[in-house]
Backbone as XML, in Angstrom:
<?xml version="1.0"?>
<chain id="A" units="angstrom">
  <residue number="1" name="UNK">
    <atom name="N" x="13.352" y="2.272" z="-2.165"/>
    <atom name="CA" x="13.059" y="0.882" z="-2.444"/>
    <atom name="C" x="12.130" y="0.344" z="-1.361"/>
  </residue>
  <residue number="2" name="UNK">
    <atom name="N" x="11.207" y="-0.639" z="-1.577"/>
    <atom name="CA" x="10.050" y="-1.081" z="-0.851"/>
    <atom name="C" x="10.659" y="-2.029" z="-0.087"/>
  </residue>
  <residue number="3" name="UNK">
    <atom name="N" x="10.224" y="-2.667" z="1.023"/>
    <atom name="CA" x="10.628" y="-3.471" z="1.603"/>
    <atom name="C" x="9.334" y="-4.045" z="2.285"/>
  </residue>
  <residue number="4" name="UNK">
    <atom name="N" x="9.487" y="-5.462" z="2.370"/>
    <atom name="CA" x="7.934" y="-6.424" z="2.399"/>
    <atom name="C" x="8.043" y="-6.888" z="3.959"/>
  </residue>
  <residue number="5" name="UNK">
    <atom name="N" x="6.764" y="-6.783" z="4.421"/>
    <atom name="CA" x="6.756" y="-7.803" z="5.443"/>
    <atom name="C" x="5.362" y="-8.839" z="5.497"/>
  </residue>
  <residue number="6" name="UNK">
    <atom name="N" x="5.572" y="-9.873" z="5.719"/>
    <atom name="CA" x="4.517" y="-10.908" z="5.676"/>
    <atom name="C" x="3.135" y="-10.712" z="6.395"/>
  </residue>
  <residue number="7" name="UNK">
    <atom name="N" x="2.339" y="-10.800" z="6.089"/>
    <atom name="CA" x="0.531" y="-10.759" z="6.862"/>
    <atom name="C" x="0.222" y="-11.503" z="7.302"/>
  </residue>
  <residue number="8" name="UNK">
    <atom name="N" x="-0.849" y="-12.735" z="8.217"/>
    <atom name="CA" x="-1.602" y="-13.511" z="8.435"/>
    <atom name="C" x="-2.675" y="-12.692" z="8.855"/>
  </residue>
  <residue number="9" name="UNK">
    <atom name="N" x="-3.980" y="-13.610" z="8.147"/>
    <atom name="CA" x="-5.005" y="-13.231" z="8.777"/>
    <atom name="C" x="-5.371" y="-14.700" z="10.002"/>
  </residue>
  <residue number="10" name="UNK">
    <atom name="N" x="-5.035" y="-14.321" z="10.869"/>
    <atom name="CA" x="-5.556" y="-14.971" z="11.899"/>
    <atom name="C" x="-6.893" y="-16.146" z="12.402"/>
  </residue>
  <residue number="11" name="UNK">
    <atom name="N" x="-7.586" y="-15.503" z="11.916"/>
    <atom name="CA" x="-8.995" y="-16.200" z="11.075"/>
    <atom name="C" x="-9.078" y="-17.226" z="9.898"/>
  </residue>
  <residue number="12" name="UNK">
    <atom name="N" x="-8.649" y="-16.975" z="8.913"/>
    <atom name="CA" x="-8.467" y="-17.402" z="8.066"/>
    <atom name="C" x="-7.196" y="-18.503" z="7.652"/>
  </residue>
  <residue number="13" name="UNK">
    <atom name="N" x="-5.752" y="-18.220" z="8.231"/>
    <atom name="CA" x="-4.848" y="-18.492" z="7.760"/>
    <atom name="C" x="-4.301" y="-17.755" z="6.581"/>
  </residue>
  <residue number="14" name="UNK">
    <atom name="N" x="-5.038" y="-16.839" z="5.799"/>
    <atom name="CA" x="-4.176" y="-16.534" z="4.301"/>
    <atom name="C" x="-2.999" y="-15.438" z="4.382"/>
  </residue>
  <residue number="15" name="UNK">
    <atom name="N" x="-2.007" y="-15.535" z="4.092"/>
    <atom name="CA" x="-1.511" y="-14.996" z="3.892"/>
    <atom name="C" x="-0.519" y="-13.761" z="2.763"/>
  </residue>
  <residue number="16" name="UNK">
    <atom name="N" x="-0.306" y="-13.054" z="3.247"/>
    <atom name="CA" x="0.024" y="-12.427" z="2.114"/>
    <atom name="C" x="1.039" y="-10.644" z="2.648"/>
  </residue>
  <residue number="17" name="UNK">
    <atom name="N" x="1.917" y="-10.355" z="1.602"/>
    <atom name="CA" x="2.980" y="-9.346" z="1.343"/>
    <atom name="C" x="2.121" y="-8.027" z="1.764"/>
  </residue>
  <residue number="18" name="UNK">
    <atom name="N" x="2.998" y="-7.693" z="3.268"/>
    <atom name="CA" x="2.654" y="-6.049" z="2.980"/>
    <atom name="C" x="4.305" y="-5.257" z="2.664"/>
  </residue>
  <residue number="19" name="UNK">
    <atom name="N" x="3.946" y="-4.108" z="2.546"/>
    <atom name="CA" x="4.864" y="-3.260" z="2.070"/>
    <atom name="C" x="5.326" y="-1.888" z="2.405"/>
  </residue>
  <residue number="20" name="UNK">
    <atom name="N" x="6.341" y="-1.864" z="2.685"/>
    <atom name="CA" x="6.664" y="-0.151" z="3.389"/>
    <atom name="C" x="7.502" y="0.391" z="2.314"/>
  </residue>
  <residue number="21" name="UNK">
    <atom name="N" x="7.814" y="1.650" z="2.401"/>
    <atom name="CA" x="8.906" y="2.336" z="1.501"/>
    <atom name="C" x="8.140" y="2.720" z="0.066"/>
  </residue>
  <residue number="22" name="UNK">
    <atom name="N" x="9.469" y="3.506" z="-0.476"/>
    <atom name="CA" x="8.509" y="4.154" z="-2.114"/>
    <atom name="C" x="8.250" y="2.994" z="-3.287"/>
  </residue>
  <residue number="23" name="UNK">
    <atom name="N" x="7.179" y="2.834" z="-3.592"/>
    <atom name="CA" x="6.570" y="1.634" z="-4.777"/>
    <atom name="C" x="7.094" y="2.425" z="-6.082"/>
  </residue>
  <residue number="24" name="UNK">
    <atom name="N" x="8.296" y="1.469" z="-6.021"/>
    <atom name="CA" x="8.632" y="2.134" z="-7.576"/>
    <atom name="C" x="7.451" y="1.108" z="-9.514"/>
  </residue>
  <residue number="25" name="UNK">
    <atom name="N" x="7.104" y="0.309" z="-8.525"/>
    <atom name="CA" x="6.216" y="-0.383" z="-9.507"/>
    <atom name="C" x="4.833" y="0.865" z="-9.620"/>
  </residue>
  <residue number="26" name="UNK">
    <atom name="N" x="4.483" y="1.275" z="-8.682"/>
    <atom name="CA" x="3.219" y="2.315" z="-8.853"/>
    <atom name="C" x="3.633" y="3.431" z="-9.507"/>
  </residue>
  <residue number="27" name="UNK">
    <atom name="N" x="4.978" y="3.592" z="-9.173"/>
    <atom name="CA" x="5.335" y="4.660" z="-10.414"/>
    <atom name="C" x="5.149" y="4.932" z="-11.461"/>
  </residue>
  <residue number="28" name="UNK">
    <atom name="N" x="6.116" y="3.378" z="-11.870"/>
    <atom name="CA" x="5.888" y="2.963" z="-13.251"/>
    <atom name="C" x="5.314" y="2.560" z="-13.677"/>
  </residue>
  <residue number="29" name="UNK">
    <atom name="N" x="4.518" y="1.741" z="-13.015"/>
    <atom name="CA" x="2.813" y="0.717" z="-14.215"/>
    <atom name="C" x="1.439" y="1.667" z="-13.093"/>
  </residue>
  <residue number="30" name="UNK">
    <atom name="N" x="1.401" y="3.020" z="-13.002"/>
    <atom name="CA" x="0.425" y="3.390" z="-12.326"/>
    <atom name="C" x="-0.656" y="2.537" z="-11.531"/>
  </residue>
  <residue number="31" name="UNK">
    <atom name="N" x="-1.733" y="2.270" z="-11.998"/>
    <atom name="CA" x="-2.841" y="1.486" z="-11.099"/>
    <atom name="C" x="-2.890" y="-0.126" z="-11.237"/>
  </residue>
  <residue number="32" name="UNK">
    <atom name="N" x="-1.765" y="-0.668" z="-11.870"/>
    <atom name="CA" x="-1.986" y="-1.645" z="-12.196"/>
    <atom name="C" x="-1.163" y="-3.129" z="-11.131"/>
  </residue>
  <residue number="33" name="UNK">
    <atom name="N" x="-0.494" y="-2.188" z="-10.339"/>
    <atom name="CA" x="-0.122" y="-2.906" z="-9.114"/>
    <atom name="C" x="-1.228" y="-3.322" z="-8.325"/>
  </residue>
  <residue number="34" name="UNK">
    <atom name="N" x="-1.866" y="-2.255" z="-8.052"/>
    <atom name="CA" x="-3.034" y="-2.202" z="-6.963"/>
    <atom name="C" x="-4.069" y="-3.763" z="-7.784"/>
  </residue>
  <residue number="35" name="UNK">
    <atom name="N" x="-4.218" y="-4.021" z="-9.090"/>
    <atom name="CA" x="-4.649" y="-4.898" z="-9.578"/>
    <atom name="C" x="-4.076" y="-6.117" z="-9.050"/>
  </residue>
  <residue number="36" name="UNK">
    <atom name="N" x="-2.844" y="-6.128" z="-9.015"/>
    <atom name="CA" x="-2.319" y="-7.509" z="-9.129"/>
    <atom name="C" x="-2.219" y="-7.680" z="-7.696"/>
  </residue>
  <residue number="37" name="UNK">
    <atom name="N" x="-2.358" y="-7.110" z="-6.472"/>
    <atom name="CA" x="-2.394" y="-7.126" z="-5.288"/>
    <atom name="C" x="-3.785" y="-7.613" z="-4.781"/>
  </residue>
  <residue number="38" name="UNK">
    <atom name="N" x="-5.074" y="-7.260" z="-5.252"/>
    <atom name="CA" x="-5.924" y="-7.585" z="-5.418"/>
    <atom name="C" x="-7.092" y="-6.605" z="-4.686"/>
  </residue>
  <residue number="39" name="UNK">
    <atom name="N" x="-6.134" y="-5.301" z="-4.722"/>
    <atom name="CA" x="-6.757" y="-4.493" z="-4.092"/>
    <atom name="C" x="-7.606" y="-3.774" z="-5.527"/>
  </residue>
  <residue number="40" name="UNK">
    <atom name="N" x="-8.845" y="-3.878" z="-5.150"/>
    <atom name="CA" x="-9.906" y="-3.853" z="-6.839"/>
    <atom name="C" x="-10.383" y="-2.453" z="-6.763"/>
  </residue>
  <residue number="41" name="UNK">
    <atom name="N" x="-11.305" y="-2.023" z="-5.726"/>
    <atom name="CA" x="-11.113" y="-0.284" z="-5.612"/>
    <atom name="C" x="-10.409" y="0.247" z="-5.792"/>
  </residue>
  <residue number="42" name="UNK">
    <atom name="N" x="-9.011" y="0.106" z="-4.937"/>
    <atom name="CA" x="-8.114" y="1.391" z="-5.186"/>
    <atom name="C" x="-7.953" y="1.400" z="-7.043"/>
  </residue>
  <residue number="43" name="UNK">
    <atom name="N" x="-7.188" y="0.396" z="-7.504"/>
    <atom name="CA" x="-7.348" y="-0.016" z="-9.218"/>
    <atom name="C" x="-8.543" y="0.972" z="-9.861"/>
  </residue>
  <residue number="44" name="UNK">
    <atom name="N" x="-9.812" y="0.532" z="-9.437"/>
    <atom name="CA" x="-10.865" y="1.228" z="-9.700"/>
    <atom name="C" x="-10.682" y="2.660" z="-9.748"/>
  </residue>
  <residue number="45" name="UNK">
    <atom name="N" x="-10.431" y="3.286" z="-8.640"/>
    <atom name="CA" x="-10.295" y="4.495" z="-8.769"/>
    <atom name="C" x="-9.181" y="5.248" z="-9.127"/>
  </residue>
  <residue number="46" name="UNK">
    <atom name="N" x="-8.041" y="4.662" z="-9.042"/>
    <atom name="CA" x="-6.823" y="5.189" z="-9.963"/>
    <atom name="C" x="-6.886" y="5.000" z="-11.076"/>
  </residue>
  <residue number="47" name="UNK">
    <atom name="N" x="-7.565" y="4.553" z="-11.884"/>
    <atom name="CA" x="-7.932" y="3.931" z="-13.155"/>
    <atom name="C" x="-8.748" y="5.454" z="-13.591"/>
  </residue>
  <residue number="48" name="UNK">
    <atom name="N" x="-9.883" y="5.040" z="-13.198"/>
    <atom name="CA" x="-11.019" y="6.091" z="-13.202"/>
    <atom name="C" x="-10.295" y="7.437" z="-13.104"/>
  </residue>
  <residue number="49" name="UNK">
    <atom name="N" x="-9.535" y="8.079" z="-12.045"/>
    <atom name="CA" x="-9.206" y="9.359" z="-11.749"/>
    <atom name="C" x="-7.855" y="9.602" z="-13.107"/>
  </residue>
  <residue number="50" name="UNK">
    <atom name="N" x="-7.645" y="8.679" z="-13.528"/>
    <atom name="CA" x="-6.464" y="8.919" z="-14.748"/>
    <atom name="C" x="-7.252" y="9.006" z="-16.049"/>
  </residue>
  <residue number="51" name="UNK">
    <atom name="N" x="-8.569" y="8.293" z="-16.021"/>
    <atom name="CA" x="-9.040" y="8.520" z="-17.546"/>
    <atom name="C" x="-9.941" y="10.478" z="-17.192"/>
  </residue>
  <residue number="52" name="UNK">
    <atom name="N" x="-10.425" y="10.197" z="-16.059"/>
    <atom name="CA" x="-10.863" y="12.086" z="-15.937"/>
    <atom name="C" x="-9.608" y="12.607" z="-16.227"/>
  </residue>
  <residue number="53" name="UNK">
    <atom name="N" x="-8.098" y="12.620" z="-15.158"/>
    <atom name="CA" x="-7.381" y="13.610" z="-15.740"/>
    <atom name="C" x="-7.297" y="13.667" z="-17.095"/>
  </residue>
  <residue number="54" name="UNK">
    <atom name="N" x="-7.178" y="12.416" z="-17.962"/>
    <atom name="CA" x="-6.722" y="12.351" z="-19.601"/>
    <atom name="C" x="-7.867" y="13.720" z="-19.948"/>
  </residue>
  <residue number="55" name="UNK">
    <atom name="N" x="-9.029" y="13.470" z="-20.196"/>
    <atom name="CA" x="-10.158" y="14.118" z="-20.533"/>
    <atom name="C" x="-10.043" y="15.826" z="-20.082"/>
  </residue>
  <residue number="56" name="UNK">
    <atom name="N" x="-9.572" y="15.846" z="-18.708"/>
    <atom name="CA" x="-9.916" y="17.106" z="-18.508"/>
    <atom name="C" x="-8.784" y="18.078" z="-19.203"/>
  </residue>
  <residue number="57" name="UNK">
    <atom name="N" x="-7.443" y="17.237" z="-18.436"/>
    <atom name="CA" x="-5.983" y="18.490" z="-18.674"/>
    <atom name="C" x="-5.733" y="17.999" z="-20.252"/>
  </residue>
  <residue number="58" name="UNK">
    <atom name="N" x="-6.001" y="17.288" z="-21.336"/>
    <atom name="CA" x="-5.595" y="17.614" z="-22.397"/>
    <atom name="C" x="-3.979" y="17.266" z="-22.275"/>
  </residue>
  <residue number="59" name="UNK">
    <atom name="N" x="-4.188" y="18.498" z="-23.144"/>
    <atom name="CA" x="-2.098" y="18.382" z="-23.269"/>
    <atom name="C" x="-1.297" y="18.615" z="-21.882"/>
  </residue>
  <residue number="60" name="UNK">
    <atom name="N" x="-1.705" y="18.647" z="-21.215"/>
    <atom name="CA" x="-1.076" y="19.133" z="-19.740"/>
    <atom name="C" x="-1.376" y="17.471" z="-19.192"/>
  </residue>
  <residue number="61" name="UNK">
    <atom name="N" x="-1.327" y="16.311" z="-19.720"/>
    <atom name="CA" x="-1.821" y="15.392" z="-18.502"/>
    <atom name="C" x="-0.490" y="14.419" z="-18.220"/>
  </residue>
  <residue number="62" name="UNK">
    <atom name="N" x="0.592" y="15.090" z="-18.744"/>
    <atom name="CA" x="1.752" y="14.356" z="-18.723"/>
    <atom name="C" x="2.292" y="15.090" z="-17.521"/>
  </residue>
  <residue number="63" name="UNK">
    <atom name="N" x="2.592" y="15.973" z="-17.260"/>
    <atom name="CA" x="2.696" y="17.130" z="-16.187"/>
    <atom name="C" x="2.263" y="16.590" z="-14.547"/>
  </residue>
  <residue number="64" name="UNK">
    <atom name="N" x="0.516" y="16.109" z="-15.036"/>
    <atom name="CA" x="0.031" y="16.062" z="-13.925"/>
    <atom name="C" x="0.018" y="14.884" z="-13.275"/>
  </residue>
  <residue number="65" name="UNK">
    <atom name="N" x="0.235" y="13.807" z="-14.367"/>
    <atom name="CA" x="-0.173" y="12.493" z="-13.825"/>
    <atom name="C" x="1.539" y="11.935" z="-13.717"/>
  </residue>
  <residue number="66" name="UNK">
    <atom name="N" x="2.527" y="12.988" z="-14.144"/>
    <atom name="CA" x="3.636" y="12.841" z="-13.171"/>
    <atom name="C" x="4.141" y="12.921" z="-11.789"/>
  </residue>
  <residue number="67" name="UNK">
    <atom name="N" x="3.249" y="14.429" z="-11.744"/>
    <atom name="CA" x="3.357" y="14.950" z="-10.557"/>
    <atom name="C" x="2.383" y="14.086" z="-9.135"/>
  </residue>
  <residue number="68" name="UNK">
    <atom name="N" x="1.415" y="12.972" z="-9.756"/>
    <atom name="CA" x="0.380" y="12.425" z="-9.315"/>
    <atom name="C" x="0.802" y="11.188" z="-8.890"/>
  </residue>
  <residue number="69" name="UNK">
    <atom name="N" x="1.844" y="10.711" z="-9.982"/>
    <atom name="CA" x="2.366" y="9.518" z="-10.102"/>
    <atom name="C" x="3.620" y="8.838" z="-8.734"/>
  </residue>
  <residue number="70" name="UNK">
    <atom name="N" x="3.925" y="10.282" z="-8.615"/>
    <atom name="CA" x="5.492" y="10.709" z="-7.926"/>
    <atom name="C" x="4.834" y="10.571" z="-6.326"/>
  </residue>
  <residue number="71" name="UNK">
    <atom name="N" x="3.650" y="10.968" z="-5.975"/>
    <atom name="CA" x="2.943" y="11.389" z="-4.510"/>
    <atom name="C" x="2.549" y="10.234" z="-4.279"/>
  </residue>
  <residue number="72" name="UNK">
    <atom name="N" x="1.661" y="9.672" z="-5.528"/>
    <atom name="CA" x="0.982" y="8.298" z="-5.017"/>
    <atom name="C" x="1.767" y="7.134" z="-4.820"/>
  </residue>
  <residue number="73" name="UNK">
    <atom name="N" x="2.793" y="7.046" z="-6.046"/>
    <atom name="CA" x="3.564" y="5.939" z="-5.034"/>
    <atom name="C" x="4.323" y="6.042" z="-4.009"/>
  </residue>
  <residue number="74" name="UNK">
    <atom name="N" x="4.826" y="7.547" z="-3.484"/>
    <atom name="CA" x="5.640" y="7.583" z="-2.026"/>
    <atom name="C" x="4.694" y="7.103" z="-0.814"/>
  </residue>
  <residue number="75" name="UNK">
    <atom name="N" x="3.184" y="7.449" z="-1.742"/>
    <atom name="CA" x="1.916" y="6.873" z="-0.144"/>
    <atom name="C" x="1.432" y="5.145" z="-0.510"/>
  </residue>
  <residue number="76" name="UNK">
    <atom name="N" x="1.184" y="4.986" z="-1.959"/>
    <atom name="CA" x="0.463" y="3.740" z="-1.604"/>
    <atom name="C" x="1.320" y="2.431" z="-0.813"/>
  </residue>
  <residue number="77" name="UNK">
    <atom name="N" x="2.504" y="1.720" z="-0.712"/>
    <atom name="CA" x="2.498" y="0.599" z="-0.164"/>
    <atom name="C" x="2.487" y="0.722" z="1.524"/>
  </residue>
  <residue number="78" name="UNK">
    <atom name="N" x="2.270" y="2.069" z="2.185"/>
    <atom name="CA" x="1.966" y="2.770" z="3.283"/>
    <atom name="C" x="0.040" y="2.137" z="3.423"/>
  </residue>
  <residue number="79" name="UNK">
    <atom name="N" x="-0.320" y="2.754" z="2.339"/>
    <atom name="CA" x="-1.929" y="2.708" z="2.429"/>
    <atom name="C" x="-2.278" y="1.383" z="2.398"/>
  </residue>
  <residue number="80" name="UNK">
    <atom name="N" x="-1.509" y="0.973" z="1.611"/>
    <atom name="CA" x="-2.336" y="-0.950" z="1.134"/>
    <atom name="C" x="-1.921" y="-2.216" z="2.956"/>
  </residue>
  <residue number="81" name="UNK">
    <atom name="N" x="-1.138" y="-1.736" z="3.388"/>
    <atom name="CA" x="-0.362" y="-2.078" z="3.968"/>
    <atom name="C" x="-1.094" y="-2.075" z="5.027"/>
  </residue>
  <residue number="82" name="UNK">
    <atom name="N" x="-1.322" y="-0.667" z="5.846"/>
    <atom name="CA" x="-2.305" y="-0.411" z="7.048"/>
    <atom name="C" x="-3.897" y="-1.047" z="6.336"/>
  </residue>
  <residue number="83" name="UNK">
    <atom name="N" x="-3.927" y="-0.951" z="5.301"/>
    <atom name="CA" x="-5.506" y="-1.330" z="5.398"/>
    <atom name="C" x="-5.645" y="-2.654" z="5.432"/>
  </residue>
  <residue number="84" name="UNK">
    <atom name="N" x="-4.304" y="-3.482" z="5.366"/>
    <atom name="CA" x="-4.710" y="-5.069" z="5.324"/>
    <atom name="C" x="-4.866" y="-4.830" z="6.892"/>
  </residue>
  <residue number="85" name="UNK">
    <atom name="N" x="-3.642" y="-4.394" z="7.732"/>
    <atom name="CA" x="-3.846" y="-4.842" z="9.157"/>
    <atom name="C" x="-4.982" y="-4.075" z="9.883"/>
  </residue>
  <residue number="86" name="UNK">
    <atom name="N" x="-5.707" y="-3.125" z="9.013"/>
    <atom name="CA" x="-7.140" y="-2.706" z="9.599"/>
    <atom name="C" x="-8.134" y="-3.810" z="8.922"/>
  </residue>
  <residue number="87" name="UNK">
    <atom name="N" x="-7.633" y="-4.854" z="8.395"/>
    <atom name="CA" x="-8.903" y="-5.544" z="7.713"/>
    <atom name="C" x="-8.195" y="-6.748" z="9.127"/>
  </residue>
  <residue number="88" name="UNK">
    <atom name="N" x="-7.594" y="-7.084" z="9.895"/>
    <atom name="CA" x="-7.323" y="-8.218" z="10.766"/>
    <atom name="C" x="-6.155" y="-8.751" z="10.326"/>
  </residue>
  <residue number="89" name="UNK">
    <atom name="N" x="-5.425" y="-8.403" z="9.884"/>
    <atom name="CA" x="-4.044" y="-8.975" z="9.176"/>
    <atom name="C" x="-3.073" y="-8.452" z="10.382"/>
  </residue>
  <residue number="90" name="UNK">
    <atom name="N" x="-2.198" y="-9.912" z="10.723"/>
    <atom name="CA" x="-1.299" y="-9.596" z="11.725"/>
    <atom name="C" x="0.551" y="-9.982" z="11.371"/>
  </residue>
  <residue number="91" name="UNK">
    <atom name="N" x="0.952" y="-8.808" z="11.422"/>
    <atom name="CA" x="2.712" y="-9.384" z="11.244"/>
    <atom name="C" x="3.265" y="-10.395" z="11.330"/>
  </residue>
  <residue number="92" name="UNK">
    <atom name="N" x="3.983" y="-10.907" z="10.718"/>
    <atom name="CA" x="5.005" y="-12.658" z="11.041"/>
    <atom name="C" x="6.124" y="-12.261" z="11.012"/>
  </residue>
  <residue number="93" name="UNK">
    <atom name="N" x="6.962" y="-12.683" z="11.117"/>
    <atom name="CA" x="8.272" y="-12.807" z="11.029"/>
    <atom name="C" x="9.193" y="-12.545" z="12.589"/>
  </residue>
  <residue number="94" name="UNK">
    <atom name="N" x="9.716" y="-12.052" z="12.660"/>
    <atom name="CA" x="10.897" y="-12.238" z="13.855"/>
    <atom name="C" x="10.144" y="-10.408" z="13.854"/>
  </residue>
  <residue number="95" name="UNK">
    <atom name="N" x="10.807" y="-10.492" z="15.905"/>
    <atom name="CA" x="10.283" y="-9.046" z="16.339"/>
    <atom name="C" x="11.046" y="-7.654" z="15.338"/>
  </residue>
  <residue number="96" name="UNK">
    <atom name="N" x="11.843" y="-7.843" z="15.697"/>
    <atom name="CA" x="12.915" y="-6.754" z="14.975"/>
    <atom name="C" x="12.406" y="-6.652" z="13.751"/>
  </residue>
  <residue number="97" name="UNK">
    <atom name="N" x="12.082" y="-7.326" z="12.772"/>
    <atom name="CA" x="12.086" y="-7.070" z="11.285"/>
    <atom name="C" x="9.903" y="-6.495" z="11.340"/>
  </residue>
  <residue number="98" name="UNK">
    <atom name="N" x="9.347" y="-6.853" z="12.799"/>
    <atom name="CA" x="8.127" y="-6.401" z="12.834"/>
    <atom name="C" x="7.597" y="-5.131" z="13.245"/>
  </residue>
  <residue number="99" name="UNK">
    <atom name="N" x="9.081" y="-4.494" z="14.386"/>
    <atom name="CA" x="8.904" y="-3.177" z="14.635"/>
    <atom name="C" x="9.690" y="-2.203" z="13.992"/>
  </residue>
  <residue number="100" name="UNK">
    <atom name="N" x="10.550" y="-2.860" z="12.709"/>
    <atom name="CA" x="11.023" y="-1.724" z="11.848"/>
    <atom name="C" x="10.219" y="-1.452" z="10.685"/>
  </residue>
  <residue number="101" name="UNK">
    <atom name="N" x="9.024" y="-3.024" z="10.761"/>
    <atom name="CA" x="7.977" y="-2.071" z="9.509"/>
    <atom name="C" x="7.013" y="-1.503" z="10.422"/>
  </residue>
  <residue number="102" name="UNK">
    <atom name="N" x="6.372" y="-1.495" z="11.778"/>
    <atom name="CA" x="6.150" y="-0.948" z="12.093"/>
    <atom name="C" x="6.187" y="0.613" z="12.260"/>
  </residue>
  <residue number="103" name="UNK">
    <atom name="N" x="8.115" y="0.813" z="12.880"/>
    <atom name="CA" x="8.304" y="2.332" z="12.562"/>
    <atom name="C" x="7.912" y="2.803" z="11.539"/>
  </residue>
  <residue number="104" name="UNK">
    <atom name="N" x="8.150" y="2.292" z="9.951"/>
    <atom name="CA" x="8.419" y="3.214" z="8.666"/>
    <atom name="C" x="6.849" y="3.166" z="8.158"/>
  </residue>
  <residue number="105" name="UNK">
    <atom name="N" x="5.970" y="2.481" z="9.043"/>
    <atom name="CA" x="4.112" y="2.938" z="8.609"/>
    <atom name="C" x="3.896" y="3.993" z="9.602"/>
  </residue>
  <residue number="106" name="UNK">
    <atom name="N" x="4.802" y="4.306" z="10.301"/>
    <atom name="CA" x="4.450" y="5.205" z="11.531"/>
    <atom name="C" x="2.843" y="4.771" z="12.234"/>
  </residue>
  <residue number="107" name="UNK">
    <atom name="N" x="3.517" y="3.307" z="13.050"/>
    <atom name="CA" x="2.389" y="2.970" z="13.772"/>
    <atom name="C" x="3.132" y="2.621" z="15.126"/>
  </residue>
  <residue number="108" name="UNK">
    <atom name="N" x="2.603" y="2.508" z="16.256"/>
    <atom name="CA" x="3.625" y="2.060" z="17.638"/>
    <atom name="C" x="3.405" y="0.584" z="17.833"/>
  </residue>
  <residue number="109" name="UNK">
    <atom name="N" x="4.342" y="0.300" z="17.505"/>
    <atom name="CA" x="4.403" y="-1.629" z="17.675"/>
    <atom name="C" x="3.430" y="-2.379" z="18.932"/>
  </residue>
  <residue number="110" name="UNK">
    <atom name="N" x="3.761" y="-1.273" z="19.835"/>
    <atom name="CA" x="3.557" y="-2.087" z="20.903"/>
    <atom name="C" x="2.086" y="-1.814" z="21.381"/>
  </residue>
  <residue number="111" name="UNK">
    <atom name="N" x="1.570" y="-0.925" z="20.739"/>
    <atom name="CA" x="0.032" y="-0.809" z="20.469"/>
    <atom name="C" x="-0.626" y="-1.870" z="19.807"/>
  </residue>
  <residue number="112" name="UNK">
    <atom name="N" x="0.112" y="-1.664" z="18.658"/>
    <atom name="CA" x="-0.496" y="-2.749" z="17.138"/>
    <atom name="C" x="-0.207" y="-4.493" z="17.919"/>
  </residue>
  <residue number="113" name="UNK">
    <atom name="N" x="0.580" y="-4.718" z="19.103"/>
    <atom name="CA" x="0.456" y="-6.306" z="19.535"/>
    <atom name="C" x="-0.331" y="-6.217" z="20.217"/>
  </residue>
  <residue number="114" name="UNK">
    <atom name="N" x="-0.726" y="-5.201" z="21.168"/>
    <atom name="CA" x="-1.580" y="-4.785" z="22.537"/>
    <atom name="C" x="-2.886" y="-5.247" z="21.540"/>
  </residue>
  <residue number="115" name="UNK">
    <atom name="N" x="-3.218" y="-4.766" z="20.570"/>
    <atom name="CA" x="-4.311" y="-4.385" z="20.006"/>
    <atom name="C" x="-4.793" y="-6.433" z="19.048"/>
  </residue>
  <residue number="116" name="UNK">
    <atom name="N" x="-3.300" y="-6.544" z="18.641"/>
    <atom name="CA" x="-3.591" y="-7.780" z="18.270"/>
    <atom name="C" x="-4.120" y="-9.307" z="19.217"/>
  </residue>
  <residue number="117" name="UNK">
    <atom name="N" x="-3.509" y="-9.030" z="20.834"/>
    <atom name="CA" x="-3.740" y="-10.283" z="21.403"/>
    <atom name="C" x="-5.755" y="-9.772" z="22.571"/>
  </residue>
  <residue number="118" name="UNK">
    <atom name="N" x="-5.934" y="-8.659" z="21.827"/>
    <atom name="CA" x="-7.432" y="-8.450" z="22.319"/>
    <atom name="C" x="-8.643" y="-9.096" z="21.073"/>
  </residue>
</chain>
């Protein structure tokens, strides 16, 4: 099960949900999370890489885009997550609940503040 922690972009003020743990929504509605998140590439290309598999494996694309389905959501709310705080997005909430999503992105907290008050 996923578990959320809050963003600010610093700059901006906007805020918004990151996410650690397995995306059982990417499981089940494949690329269409990444839509509603507003992440438009990744969408793009999970989109795209599911209409090639349809095309290529034929009758085998149930197989694959299980086996595809199962990997990508144990990685994406990992991926969407680090790439907000590589886009300037900084943690909120209370310390404790910031260095246990810290641990489970496997990043060192005390880097990622070092790195935030430069």
């Amino acid at each position: 099960m996923a578990s959320t922690i809050l963003l600010k972009n610093p700059k901006t003020g906007l805020m918004k949900k990151g996410y650690y743990g397995y995306s059982w929504t990417t499981f089940f509605f494949g690329p269409w999370p990444a839509l509603f998140r507003g992440d438009f590439i990744t969408f793009g290309v999970y989109l795209g890489a599911c209409i090639l598999l349809t095309l290529i494996a034929g009758p085998f694309v149930i197989l694959f885009s299980l086996t595809g389905g199962i990997i990508w959501a144990s990685v994406y709310n990992r991926y969407y997550t680090l790439k907000l705080l590589s886009k300037g997005y900084v943690m909120t909430g209370s310390e404790m609940t910031q260095r246990k999503a810290a641990k489970a992105l496997g990043i060192d907290y005390d880097i990622l503040k070092a790195n935030e008050s430069t």
